[in-house]
C-alpha positions as CSV (number, residue, x, y, z in Angstrom):
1,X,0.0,0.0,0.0
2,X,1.4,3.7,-0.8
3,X,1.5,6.0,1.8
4,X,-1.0,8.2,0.1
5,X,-3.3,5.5,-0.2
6,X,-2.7,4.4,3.9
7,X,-3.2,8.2,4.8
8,X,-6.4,8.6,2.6
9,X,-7.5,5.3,4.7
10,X,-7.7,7.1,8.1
11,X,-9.0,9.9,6.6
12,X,-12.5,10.9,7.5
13,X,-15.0,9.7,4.6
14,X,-16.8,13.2,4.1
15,X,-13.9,15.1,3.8
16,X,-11.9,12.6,0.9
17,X,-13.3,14.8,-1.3
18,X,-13.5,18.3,0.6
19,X,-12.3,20.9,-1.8
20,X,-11.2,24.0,0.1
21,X,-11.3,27.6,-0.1
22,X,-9.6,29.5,-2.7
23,X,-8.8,32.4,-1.0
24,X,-7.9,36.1,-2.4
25,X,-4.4,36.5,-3.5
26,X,-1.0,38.0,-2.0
27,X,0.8,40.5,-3.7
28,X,3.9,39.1,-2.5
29,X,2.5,35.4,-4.3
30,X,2.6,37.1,-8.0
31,X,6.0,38.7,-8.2
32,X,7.2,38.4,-11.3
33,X,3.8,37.8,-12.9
34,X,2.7,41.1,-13.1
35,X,3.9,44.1,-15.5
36,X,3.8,46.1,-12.3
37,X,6.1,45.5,-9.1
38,X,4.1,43.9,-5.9
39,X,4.2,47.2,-4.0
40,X,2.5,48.7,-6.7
41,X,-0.2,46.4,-7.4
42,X,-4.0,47.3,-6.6
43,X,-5.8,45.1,-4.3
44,X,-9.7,44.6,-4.9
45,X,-10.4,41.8,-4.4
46,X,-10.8,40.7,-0.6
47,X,-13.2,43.4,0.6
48,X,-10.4,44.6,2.8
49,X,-10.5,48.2,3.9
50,X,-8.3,51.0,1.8
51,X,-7.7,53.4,4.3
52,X,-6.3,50.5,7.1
53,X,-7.1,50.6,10.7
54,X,-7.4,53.8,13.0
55,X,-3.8,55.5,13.4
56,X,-4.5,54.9,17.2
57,X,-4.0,50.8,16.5
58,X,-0.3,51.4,15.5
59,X,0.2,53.1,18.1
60,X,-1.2,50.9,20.4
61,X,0.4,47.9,19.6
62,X,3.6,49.6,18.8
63,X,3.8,50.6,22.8
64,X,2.5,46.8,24.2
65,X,4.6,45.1,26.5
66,X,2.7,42.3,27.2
67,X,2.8,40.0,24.1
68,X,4.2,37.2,26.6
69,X,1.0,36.9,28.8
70,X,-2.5,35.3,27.6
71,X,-5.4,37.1,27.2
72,X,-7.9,36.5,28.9
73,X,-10.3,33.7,28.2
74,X,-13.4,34.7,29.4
75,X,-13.1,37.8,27.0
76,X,-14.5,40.0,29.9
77,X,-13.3,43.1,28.9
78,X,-13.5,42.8,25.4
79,X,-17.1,41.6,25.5
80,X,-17.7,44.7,27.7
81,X,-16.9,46.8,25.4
82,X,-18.1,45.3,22.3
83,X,-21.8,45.7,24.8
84,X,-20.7,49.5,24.4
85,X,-20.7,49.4,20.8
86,X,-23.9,46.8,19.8
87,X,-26.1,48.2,22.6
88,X,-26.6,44.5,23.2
89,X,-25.5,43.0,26.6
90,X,-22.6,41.1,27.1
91,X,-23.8,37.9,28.2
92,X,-25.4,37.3,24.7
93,X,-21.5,38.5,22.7
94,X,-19.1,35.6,21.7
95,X,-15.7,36.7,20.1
96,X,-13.1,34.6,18.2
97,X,-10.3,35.0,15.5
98,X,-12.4,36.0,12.7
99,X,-16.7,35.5,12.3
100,X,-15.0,32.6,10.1
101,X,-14.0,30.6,12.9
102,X,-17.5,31.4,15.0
103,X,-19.3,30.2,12.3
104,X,-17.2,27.0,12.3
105,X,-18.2,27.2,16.2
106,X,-21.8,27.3,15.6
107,X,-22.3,24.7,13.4
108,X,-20.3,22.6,15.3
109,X,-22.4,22.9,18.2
110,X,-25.3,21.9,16.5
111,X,-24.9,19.6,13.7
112,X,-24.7,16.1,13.6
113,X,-24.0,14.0,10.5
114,X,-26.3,14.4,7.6
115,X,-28.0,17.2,9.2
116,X,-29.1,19.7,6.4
117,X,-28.2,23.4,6.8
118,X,-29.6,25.8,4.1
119,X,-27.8,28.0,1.9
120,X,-29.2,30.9,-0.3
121,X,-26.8,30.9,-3.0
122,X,-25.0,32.7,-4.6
123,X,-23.6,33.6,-0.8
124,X,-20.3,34.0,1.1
125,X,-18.2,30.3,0.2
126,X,-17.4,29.5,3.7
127,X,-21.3,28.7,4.9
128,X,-20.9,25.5,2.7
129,X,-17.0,25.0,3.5
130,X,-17.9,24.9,7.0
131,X,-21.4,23.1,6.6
132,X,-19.5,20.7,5.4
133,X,-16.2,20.1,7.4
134,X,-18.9,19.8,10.2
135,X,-20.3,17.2,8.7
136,X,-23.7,18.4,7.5
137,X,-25.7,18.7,4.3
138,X,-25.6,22.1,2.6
139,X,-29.0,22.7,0.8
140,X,-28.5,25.3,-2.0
141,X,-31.7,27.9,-2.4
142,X,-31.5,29.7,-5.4
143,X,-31.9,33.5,-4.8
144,X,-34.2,35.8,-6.9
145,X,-33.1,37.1,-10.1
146,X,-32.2,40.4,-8.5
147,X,-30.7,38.2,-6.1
148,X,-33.1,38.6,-3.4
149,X,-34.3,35.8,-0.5
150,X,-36.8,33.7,-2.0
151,X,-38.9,33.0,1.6
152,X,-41.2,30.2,-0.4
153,X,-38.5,28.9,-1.6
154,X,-36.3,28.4,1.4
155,X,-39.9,27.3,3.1
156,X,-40.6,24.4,0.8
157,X,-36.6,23.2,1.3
158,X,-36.8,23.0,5.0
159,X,-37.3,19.0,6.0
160,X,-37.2,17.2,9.2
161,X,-33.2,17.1,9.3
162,X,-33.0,21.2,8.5
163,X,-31.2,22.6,11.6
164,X,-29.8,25.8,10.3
165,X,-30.8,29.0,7.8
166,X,-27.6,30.8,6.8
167,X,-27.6,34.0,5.9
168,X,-25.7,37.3,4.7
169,X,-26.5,40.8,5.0
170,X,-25.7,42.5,3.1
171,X,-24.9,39.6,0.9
172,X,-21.1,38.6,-0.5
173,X,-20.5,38.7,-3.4
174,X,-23.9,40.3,-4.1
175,X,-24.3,43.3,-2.0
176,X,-27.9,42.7,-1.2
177,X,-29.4,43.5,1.6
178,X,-32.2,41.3,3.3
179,X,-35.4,43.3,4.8
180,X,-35.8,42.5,7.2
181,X,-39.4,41.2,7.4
182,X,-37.7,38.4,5.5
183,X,-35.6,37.6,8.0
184,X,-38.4,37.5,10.6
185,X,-40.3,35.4,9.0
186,X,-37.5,33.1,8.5
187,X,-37.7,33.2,12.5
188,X,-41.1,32.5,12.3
189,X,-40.0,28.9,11.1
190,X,-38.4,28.2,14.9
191,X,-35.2,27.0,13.1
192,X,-31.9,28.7,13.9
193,X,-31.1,31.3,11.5
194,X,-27.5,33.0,11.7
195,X,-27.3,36.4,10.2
196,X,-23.8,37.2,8.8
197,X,-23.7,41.0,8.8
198,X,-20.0,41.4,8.1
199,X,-20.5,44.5,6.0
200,X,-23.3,46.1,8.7
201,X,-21.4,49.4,9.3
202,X,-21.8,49.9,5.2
203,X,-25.6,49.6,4.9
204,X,-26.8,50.4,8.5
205,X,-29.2,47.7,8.9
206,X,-29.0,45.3,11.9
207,X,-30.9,42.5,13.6
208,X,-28.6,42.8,16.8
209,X,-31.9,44.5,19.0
210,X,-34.0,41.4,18.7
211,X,-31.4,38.9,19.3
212,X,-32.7,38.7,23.2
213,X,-36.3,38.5,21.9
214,X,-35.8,35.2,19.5
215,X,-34.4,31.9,20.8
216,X,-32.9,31.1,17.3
217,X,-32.0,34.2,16.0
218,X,-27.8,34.5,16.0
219,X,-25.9,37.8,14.2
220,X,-22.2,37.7,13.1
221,X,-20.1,41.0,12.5
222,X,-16.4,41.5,12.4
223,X,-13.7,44.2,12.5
224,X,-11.9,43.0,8.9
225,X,-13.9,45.4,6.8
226,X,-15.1,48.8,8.5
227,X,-12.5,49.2,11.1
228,X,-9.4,47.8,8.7
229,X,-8.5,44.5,10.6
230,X,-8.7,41.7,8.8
231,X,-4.9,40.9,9.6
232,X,-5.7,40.3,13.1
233,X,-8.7,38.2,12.8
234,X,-11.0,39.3,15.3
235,X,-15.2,39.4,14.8
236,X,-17.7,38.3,17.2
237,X,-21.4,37.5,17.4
238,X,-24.1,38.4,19.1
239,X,-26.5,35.0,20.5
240,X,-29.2,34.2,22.8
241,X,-28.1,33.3,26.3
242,X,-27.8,29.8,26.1
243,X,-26.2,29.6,22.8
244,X,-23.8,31.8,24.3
245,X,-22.9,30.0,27.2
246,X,-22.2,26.6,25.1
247,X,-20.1,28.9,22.5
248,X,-18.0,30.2,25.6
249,X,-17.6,26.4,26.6
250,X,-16.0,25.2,23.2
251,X,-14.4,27.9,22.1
252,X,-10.4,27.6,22.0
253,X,-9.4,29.4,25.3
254,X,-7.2,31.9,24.1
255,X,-9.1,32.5,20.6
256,X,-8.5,36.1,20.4
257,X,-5.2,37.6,20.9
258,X,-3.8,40.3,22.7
259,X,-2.7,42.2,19.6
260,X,-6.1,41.8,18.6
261,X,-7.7,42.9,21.9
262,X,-5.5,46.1,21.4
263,X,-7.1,46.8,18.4
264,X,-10.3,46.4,19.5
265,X,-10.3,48.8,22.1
266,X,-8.4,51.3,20.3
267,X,-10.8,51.1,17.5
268,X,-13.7,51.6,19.6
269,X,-12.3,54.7,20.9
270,X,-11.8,55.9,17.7
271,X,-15.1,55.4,16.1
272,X,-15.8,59.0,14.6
273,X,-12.5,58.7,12.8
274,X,-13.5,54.8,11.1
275,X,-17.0,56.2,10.5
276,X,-15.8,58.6,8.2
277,X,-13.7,56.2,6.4
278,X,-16.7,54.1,6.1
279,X,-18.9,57.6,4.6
280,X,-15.8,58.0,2.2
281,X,-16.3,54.1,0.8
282,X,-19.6,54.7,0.5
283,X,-19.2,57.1,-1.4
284,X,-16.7,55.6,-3.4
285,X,-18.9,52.8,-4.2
286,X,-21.7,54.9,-5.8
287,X,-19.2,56.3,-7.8
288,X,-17.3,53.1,-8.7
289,X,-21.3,51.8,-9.5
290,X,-22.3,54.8,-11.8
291,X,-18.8,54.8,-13.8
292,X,-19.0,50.9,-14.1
293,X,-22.6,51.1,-16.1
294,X,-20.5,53.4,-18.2
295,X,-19.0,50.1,-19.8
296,X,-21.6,48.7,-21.7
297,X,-19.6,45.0,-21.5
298,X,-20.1,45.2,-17.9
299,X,-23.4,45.2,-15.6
300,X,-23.0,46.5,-12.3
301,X,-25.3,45.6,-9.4
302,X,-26.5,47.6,-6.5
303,X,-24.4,47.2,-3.5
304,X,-25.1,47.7,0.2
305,X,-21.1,46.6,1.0
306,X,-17.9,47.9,0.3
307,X,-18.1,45.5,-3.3
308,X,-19.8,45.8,-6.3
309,X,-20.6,42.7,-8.6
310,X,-20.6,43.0,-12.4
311,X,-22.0,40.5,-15.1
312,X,-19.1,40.6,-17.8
313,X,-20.6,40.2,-21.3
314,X,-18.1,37.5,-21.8
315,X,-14.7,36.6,-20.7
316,X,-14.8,37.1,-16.8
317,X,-11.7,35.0,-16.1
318,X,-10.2,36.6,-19.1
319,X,-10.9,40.0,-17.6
320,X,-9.5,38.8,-13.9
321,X,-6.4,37.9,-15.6
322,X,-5.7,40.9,-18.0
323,X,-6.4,42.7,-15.2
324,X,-4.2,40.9,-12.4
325,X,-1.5,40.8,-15.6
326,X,-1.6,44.5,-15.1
327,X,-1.5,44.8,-11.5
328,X,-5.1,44.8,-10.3
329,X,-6.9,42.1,-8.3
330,X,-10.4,41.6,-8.5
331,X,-12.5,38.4,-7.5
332,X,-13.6,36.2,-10.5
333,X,-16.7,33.5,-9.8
334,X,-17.9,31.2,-12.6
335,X,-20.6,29.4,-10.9
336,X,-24.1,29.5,-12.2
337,X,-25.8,31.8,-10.6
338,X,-23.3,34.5,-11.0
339,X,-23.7,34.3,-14.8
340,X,-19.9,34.8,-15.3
341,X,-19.1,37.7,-12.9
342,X,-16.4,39.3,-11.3
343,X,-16.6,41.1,-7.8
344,X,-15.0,44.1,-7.2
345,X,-13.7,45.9,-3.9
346,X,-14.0,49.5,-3.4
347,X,-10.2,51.2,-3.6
348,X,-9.3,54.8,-3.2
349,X,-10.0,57.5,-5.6
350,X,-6.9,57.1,-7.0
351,X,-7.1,53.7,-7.3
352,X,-10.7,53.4,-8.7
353,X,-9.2,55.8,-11.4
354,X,-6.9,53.3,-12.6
355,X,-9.0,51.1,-12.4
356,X,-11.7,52.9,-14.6
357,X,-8.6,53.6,-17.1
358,X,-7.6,50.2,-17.7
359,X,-11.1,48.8,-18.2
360,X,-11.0,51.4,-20.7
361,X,-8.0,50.2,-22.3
362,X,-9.1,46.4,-22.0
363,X,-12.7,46.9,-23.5
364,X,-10.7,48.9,-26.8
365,X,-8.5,45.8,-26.9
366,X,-11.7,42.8,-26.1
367,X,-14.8,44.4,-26.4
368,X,-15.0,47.0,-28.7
């Protein structure tokens, strides 16, 4: 027997075949394989925030002396303040390295093998990574047309081994918001339904009030995208009581680090200052959405995030490619119900511009 073939053996069946995410890229991964050097090249492509983190953060960690201790495990402070932020008391906040790794958490908790979690696609990859590293059954609902929650739809796939509803708000890679008498009624069905609001402080709309009314209802956010952190990896969520309690119990006991706990409380004292980063991305992304319907190759679609998805007549990996050839990085999906599209991060002004430019020069050379 090969050592391959003895490995693959002991291998857990369900995840023979697991796939992976592909993850956005590193600048420092495509030196040489750009016509631009990496400290040049324009990253849009992972959502991340242009302006970075509050000046306050750098300063912060630049000063800490205490990178040899643990932090605390119980998150006490931390939770504390993130009750000052949501409004929402502490004994209902979880945090961890990322939302990724509480939504890992969550299903965890609750899944057992063949248990059926539904997914309205097109939606953010990792709901079905996790869904099924944990051992469940991801059960794909189609979205509208304009890439809305179809409620019937998601109400005729629930059976007796549904546990979970996943969903994001605003959407990724869509941008679309849920209303949220949608979501209610998705309450209404008693089963637990975790809104991923990653890109909240972008569209303003939040189901964090009622998570102390509804047994079921759990909210994700994070600190990657508004307040520049994705390097550090902390989010948190936001759960009933006893959900919270059980999360607190599994959880890796030193899941968010001191470097990150720095950040956080920086951040939160510097909250006017992120804000008006987050009113300049805005913005941006009207802008980067008005110029975008310029290009009659591409079809832009409304966004509530700091993305915006296009349709690309033809060629969407073509386009990623002559565009990552000349040093920008956009996101390029070919699965069905993207219809060929490309997602793309809102940069700088500057960057937008050149952006804008080399469309320009791409569509003259492809499209035209």
């Amino acid at each position: 027997m090969t050592e391959d073939a003895g490995i693959e053996r002991l291998v857990r069946r369900h995840l023979v075949s697991f796939v992976g995410y592909a993850a956005s890229k590193s600048p420092e991964t495509l030196v040489g394989k750009t016509e631009v050097p990496a400290e040049s090249i324009i990253k849009l492509d992972a959502n991340e925030n242009p302006y970075g983190c509050s000046p306050r953060v750098n300063q912060a960690l630049a000063a800490y002396t205490d990178i040899s201790v643990y932090p605390d495990s119980g998150q006490t402070e931390l939770r504390k303040q993130l009750e000052g932020y949501t409004g929402v008391s502490m004994e209902h906040i979880v945090a961890s390295a990322g939302s990724d790794r509480l939504i890992d958490l969550i299903l965890r908790l609750f899944l057992e093998p063949g248990d059926e979690v539904i997914n309205l696609v097109p939606t953010f990859a990792m709901f079905r990574f996790f869904t099924e590293l944990c051992g469940g059954t991801p059960v794909e609902v189609p979205r509208t047309e304009d890439f809305c929650v179809d409620v019937g739809a998601v109400k005729k796939a629930i059976t007796k081994k549904t546990k979970v509803i996943l969903l994001a708000s605003p959407n990724n890679p869509t941008g679309t918001l849920a209303p949220r008498e949608d979501i209610l009624e998705l309450l209404d069905s008693g089963l637990l339904v975790l809104v991923d609001e990653a890109y909240y402080e972008f569209a303003g709309q939040t189901m964090a009030p009622l998570v102390g009314q509804y047994r079921n209802l759990m909210v994700l956010r994070t600190f990657s995208k508004w307040a520049g952190l994705a390097g550090l990896r902390i989010g948190y969520g936001l759960f009933p009581t006893s959900i919270a309690d059980y999360l607190l119990r599994i959880k890796e006991p030193y899941c968010v680090n001191v470097a990150a706990l720095v950040a956080v409380r920086e951040s939160l004292k510097d909250i006017d200052y992120l804000m008006s980063r987050v009113k300049a991305i805005v913005a941006e992304r009207e802008r980067l959405f008005s110029e975008l319907k310029k290009i009659k190759w591409l079809k832009p679609f409304p966004s509530q995030a700091n993305f915006i998805l296009c349709s690309v007549l033809a060629g969407a990996r073509q386009l990623q490619q002559e565009l990552q050839n000349r040093g920008i990085l956009v996101r390029y999906f070919d699965e069905p119900q993207l219809r060929d599209c490309i997602r793309i991060s809102v940069g700088k002004p500057e960057e937008n511009d050149i952006l804008f430019e080399t469309l320009k020069e791409l569509g003259e050379e492809f499209y035209d």
